[in-house]
MARNUDO-857763 format. One record per residue: x, y, z of N, C-alpha, C, CB in turn; residue in three letters. Coordinates in steps of 0.2 Angstrom, whole numbers. Glycine has a CB too. Example, Ala and Ser with C-alpha at 12.3 -4.5 7.8 and 13.67 -1.06 7.14 Angstrom:
% residues 2
<nx->66; ny->-28; nz->39; cax->62; cay->-22; caz->39; cx->66; cy->-16; cz->39; cbx->57; cby->-22; cbz->45; residu->ALA>;
<nx->64; ny->-11; nz->35; cax->68; cay->-5; caz->36; cx->64; cy->0; cz->39; cbx->70; cby->-3; cbz->29; residu->SER>;
//
This chain:
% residues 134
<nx->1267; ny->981; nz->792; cax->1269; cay->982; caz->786; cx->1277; cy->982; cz->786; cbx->1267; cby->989; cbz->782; residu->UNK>;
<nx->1281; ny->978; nz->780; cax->1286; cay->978; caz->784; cx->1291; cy->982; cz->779; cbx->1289; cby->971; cbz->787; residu->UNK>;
<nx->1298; ny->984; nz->780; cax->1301; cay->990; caz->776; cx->1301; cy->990; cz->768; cbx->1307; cby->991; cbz->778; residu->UNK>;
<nx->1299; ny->987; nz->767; cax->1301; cay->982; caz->760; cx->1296; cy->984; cz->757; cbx->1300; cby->973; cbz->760; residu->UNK>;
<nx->1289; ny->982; nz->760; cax->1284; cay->985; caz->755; cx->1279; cy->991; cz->756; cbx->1281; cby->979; cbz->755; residu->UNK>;
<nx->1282; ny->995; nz->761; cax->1280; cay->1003; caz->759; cx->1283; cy->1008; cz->754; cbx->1279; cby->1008; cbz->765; residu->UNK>;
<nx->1282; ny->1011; nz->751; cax->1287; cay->1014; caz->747; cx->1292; cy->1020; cz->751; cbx->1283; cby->1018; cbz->742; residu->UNK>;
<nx->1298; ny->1020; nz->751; cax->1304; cay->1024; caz->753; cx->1303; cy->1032; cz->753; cbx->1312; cby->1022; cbz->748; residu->UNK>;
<nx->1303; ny->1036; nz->758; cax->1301; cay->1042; caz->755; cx->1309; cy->1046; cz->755; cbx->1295; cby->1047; cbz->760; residu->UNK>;
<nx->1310; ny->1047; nz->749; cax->1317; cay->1050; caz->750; cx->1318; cy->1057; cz->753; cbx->1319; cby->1051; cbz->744; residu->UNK>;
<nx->1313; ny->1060; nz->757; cax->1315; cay->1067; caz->760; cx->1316; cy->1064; cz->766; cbx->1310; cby->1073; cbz->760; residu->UNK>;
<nx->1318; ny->1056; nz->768; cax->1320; cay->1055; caz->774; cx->1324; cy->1051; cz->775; cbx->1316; cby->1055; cbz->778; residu->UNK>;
<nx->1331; ny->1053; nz->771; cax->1338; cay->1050; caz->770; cx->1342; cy->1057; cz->773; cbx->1341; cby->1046; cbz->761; residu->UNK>;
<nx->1348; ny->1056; nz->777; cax->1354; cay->1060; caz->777; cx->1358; cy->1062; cz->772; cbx->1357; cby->1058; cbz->781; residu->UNK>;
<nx->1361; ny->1067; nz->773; cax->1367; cay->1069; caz->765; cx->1370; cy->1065; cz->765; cbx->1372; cby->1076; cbz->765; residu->UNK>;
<nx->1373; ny->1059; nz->768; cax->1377; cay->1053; caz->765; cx->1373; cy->1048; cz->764; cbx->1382; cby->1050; cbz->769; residu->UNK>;
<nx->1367; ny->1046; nz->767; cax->1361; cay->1041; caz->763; cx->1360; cy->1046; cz->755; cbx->1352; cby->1040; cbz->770; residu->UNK>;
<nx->1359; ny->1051; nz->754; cax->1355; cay->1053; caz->748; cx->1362; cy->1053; cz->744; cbx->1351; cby->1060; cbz->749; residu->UNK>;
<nx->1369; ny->1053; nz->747; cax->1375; cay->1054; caz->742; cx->1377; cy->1044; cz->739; cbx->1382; cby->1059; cbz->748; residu->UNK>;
<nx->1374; ny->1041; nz->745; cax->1374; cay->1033; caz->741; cx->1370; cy->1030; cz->737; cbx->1373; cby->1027; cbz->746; residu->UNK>;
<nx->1364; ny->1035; nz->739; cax->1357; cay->1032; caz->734; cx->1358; cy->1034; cz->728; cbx->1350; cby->1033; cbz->735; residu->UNK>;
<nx->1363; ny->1042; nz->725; cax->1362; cay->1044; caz->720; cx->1366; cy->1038; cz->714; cbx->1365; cby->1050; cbz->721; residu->UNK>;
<nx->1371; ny->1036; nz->722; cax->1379; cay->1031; caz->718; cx->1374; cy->1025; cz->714; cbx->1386; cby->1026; cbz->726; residu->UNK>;
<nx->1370; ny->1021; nz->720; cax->1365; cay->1017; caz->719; cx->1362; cy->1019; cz->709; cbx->1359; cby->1019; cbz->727; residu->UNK>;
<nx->1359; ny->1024; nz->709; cax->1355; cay->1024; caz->703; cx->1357; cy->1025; cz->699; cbx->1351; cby->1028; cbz->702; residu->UNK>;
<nx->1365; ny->1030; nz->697; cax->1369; cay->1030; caz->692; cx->1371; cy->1026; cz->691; cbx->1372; cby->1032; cbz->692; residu->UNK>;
<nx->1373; ny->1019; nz->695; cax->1378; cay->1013; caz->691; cx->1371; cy->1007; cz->691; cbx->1387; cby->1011; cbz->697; residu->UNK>;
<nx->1366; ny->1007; nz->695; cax->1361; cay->1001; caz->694; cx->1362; cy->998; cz->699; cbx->1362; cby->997; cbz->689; residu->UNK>;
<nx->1369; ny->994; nz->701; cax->1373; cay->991; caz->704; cx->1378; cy->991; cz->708; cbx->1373; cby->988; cbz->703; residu->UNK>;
<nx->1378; ny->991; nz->714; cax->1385; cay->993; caz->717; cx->1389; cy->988; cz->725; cbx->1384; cby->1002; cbz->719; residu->UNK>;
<nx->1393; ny->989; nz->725; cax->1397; cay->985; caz->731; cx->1400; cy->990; cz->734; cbx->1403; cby->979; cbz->729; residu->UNK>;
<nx->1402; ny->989; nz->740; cax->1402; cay->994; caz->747; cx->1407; cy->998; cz->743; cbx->1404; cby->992; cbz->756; residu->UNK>;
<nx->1413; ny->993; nz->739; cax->1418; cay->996; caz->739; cx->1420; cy->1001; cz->733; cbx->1422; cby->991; cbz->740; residu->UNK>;
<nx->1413; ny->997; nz->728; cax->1410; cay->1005; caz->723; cx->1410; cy->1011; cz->727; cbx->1401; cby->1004; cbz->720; residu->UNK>;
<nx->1402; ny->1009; nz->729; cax->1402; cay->1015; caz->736; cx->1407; cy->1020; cz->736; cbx->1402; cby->1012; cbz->743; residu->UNK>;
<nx->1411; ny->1018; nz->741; cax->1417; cay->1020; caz->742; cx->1421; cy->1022; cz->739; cbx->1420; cby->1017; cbz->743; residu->UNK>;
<nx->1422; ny->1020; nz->733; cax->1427; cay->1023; caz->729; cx->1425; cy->1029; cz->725; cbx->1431; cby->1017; cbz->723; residu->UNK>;
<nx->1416; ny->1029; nz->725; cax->1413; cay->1036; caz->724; cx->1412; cy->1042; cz->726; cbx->1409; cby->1035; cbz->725; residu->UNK>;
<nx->1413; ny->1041; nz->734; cax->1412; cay->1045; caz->738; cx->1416; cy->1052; cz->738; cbx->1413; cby->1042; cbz->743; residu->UNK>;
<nx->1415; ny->1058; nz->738; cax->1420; cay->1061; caz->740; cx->1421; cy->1062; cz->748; cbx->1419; cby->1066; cbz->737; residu->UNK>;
<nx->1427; ny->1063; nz->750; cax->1428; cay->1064; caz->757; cx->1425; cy->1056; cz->761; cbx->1423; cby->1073; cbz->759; residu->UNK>;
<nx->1427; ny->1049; nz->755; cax->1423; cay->1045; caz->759; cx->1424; cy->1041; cz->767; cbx->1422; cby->1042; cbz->755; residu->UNK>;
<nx->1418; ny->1040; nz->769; cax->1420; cay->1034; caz->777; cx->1424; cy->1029; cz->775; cbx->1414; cby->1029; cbz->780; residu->UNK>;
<nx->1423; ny->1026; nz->782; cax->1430; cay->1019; caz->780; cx->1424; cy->1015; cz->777; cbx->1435; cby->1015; cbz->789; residu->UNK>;
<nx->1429; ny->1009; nz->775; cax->1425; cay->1002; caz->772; cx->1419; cy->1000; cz->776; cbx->1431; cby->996; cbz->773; residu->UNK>;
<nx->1420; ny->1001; nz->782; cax->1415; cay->998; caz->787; cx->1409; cy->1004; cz->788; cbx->1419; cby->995; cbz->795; residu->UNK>;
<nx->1412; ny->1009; nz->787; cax->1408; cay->1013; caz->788; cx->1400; cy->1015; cz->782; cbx->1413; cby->1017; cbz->789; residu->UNK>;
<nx->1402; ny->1013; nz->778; cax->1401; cay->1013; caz->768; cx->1395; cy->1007; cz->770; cbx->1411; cby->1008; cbz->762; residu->UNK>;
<nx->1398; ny->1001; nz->774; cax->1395; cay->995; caz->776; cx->1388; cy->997; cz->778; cbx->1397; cby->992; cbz->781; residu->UNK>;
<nx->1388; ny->1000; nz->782; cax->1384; cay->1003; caz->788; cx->1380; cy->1005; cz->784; cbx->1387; cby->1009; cbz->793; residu->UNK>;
<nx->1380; ny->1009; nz->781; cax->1375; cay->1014; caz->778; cx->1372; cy->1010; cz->775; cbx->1378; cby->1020; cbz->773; residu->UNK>;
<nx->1375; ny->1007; nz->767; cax->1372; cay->1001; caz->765; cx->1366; cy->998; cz->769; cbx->1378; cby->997; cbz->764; residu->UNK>;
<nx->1368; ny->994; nz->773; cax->1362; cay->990; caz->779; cx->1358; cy->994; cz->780; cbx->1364; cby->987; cbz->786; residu->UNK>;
<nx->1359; ny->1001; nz->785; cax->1354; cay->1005; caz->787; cx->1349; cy->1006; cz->780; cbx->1358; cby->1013; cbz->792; residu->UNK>;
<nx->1351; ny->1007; nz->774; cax->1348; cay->1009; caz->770; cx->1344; cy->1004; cz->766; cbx->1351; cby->1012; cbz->766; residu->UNK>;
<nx->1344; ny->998; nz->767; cax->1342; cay->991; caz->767; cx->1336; cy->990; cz->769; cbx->1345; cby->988; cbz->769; residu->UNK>;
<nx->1338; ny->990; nz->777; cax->1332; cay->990; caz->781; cx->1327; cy->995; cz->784; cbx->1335; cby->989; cbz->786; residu->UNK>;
<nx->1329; ny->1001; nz->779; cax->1325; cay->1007; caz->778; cx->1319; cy->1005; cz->772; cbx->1328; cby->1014; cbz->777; residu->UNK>;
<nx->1322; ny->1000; nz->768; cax->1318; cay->996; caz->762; cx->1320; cy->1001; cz->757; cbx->1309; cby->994; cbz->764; residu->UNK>;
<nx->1323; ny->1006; nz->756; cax->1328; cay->1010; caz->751; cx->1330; cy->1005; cz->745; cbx->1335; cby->1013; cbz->756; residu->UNK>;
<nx->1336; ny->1000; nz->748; cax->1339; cay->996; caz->746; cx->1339; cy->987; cz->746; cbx->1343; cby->999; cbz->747; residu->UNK>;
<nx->1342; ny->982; nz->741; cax->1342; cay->977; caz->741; cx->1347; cy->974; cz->740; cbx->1338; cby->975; cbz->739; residu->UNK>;
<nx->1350; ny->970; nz->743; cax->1355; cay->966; caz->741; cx->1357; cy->956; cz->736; cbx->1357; cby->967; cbz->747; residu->UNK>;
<nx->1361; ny->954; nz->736; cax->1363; cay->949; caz->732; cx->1371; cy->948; cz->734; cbx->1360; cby->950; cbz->725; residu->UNK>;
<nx->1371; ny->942; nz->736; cax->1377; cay->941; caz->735; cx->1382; cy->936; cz->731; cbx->1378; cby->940; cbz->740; residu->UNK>;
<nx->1387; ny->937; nz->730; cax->1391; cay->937; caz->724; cx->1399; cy->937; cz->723; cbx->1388; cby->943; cbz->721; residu->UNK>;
<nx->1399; ny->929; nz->728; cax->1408; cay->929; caz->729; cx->1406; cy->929; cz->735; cbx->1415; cby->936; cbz->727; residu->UNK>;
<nx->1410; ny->934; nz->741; cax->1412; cay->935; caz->745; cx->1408; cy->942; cz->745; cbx->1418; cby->933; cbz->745; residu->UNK>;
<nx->1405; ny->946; nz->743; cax->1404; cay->952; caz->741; cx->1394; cy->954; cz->741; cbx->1407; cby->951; cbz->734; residu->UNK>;
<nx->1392; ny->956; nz->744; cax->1386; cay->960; caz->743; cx->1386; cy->965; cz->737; cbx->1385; cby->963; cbz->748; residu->UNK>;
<nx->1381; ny->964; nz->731; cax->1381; cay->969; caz->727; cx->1372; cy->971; cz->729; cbx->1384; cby->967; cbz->720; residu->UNK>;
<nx->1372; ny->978; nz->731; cax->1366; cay->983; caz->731; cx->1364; cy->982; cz->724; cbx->1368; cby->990; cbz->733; residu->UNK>;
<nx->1356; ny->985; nz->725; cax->1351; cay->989; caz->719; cx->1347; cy->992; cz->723; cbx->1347; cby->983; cbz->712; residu->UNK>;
<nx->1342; ny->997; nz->721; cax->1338; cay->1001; caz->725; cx->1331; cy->993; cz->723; cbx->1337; cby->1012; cbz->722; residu->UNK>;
<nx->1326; ny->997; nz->727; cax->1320; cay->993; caz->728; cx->1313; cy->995; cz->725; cbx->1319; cby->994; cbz->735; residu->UNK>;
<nx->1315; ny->1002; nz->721; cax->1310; cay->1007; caz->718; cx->1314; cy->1010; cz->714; cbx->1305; cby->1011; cbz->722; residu->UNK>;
<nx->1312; ny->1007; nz->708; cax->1314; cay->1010; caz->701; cx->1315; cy->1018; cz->699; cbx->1309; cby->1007; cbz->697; residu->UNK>;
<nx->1321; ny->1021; nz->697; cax->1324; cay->1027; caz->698; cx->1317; cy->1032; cz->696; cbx->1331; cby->1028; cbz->693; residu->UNK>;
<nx->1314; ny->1029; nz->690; cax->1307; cay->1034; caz->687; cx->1302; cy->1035; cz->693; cbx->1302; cby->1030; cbz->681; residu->UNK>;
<nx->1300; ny->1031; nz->695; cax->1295; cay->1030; caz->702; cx->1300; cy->1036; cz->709; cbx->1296; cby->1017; cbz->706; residu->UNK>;
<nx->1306; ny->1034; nz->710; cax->1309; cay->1038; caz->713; cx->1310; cy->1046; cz->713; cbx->1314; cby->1035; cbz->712; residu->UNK>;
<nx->1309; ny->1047; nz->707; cax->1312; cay->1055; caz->704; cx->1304; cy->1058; cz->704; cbx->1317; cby->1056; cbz->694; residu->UNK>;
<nx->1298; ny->1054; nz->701; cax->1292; cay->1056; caz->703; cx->1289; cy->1057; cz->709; cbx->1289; cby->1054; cbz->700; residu->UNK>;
<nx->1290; ny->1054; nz->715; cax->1289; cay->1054; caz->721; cx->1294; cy->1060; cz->726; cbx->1290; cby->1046; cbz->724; residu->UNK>;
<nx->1300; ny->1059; nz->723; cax->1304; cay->1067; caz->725; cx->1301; cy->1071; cz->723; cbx->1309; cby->1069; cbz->723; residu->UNK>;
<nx->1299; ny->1073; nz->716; cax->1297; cay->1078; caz->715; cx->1292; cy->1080; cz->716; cbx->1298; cby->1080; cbz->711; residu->UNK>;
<nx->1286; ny->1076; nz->716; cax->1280; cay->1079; caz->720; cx->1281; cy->1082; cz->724; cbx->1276; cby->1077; cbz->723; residu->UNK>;
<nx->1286; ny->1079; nz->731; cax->1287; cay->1080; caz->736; cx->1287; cy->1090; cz->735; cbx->1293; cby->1076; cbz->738; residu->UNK>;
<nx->1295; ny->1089; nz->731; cax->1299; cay->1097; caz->729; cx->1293; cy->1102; cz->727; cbx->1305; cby->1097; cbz->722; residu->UNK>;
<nx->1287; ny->1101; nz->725; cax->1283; cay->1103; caz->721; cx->1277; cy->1106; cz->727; cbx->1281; cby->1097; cbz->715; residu->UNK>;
<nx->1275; ny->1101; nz->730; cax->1273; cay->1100; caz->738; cx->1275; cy->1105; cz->742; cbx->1276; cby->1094; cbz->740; residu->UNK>;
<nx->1280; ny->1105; nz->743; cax->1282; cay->1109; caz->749; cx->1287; cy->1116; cz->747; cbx->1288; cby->1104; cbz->755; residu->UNK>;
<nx->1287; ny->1117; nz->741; cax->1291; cay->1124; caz->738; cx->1286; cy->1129; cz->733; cbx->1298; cby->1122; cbz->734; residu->UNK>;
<nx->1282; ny->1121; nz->730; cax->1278; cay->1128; caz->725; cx->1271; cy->1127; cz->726; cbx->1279; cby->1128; cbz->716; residu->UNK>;
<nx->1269; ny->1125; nz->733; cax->1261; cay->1123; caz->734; cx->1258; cy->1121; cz->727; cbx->1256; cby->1131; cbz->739; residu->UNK>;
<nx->1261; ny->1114; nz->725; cax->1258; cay->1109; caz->720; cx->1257; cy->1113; cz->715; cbx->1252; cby->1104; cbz->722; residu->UNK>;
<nx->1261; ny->1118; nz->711; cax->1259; cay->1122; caz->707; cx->1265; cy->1119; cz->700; cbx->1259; cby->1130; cbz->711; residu->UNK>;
<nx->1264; ny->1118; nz->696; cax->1268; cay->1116; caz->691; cx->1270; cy->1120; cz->688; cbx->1267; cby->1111; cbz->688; residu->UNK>;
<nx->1266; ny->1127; nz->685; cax->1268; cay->1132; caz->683; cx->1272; cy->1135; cz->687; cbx->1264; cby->1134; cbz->680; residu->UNK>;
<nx->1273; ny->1135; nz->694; cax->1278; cay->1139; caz->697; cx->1284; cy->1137; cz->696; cbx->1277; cby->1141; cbz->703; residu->UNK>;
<nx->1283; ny->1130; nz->697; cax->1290; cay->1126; caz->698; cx->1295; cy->1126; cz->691; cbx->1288; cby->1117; cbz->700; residu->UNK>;
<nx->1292; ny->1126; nz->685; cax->1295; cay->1125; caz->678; cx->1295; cy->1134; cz->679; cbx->1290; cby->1120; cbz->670; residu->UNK>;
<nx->1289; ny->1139; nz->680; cax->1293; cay->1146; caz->679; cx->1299; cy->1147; cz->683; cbx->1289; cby->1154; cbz->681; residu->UNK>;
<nx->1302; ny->1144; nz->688; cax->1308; cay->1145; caz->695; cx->1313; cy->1140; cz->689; cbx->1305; cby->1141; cbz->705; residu->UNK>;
<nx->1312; ny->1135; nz->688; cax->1318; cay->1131; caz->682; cx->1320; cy->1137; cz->677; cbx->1314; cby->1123; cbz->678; residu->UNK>;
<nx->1315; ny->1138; nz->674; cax->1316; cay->1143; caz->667; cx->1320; cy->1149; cz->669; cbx->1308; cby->1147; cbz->663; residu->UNK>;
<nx->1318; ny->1154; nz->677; cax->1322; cay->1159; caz->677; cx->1327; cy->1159; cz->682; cbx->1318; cby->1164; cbz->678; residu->UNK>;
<nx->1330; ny->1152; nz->681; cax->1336; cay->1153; caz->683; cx->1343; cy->1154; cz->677; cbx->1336; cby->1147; cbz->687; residu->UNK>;
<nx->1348; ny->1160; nz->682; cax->1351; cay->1163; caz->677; cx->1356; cy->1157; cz->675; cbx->1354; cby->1170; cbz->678; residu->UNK>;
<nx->1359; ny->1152; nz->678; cax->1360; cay->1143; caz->673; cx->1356; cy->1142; cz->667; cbx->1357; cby->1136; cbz->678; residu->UNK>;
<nx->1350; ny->1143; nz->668; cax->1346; cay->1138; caz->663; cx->1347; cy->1141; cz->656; cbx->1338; cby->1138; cbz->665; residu->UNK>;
<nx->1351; ny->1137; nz->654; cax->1350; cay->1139; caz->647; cx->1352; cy->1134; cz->641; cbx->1353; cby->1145; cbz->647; residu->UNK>;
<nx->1344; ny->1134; nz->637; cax->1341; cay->1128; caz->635; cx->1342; cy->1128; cz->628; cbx->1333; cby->1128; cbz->637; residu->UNK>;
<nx->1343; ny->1124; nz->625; cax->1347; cay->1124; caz->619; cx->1339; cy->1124; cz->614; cbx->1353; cby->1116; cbz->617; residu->UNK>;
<nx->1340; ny->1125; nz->607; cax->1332; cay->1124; caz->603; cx->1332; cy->1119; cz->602; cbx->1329; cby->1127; cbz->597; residu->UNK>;
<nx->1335; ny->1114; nz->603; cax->1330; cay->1107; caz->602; cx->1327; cy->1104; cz->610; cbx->1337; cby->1099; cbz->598; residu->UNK>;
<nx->1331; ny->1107; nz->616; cax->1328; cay->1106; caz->621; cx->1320; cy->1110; cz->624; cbx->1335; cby->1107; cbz->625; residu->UNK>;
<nx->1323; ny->1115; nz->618; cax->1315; cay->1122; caz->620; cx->1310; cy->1118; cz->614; cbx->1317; cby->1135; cbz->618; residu->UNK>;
<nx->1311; ny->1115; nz->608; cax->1306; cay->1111; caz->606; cx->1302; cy->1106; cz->607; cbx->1308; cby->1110; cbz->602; residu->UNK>;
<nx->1307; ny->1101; nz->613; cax->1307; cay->1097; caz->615; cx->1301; cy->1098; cz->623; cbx->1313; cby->1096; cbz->615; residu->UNK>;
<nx->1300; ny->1103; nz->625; cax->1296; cay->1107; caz->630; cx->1292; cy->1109; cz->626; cbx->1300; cby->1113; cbz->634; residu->UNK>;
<nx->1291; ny->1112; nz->619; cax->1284; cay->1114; caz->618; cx->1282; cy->1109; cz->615; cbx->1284; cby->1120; cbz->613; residu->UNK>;
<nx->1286; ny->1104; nz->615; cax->1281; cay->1098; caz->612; cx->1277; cy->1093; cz->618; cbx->1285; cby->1092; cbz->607; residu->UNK>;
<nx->1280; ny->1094; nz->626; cax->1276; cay->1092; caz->628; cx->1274; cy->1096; cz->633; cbx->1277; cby->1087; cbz->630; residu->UNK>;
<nx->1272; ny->1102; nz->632; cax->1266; cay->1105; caz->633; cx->1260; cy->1105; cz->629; cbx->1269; cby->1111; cbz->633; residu->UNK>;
<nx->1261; ny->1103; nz->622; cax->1256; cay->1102; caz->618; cx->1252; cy->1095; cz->621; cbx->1259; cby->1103; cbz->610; residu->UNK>;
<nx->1258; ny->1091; nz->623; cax->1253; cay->1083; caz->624; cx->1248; cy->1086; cz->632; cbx->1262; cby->1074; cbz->627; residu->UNK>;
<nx->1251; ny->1090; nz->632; cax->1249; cay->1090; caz->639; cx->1242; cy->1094; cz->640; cbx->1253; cby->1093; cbz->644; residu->UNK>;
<nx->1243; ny->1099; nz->634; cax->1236; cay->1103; caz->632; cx->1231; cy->1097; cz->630; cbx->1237; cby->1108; cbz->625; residu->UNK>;
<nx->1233; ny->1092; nz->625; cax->1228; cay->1088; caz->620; cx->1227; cy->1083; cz->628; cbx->1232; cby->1084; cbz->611; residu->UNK>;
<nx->1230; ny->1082; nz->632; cax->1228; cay->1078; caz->637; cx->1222; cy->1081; cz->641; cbx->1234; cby->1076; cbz->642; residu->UNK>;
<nx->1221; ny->1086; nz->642; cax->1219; cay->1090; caz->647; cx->1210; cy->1092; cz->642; cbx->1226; cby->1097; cbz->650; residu->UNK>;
<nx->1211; ny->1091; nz->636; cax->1204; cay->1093; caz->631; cx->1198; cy->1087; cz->633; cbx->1206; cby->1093; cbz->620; residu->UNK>;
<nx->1193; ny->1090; nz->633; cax->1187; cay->1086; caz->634; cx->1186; cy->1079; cz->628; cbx->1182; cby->1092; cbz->634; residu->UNK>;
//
């Protein structure tokens, strides 16, 4: 199978592979020298490079060229991405418990949810009731 076509598990990128992929998702598209100009505390040019490729060939990411210029895009679509994370997070912190994981979101002393965002939560808790009825 070759890297391309298993799916990327993101709990096995380094704090600068997961700090490029984030670059990666926010802008869609990017060039090393995006990258780069993202970074905080960033590598050199070549270094930016590096990463890029290694992340490539991890089947993470894909490229196109464009001038003189490689422009990146990820390989699995950000939605696909944030749900395969978060199983993971859900997986290995709240033993696949979803009511623990949203009560640990809710009581944190940050959280604080406006009422169109807490209406917006009781309304898909309701879809999720009417999903779950016989």
């Amino acid at each position: 199978m070759t890297s391309a076509a298993r799916s990327p598990d993101p709990t096995q990128l380094s704090r600068r592979e997961r700090q490029i992929m984030d670059i990666v998702y926010r802008e869609g598209e990017v060039s090393a020298a995006e990258v780069q100009e993202e970074l905080a505390d960033p590598p050199s040019y070549s270094s930016v490079r590096t990463h890029l490729r290694i992340l490539e060939e991890k089947g993470y990411l894909t490229h196109r060229q464009e001038g003189q210029r490689y422009v990146y895009r990820p390989t699995t679509p950000r939605t696909k991405a944030r749900a395969s994370a978060l199983a993971r997070v859900l997986e290995t912190f709240f033993d696949d418990s979803v009511e623990t994981a949203v009560a640990a979101l809710l009581d944190l002393k940050s959280t604080r949810l406006s009422d169109e965002e807490l209406d917006r939560l009781s309304e898909l808790v309701e879809a999720a009731k009417k999903r779950e009825e016989p």
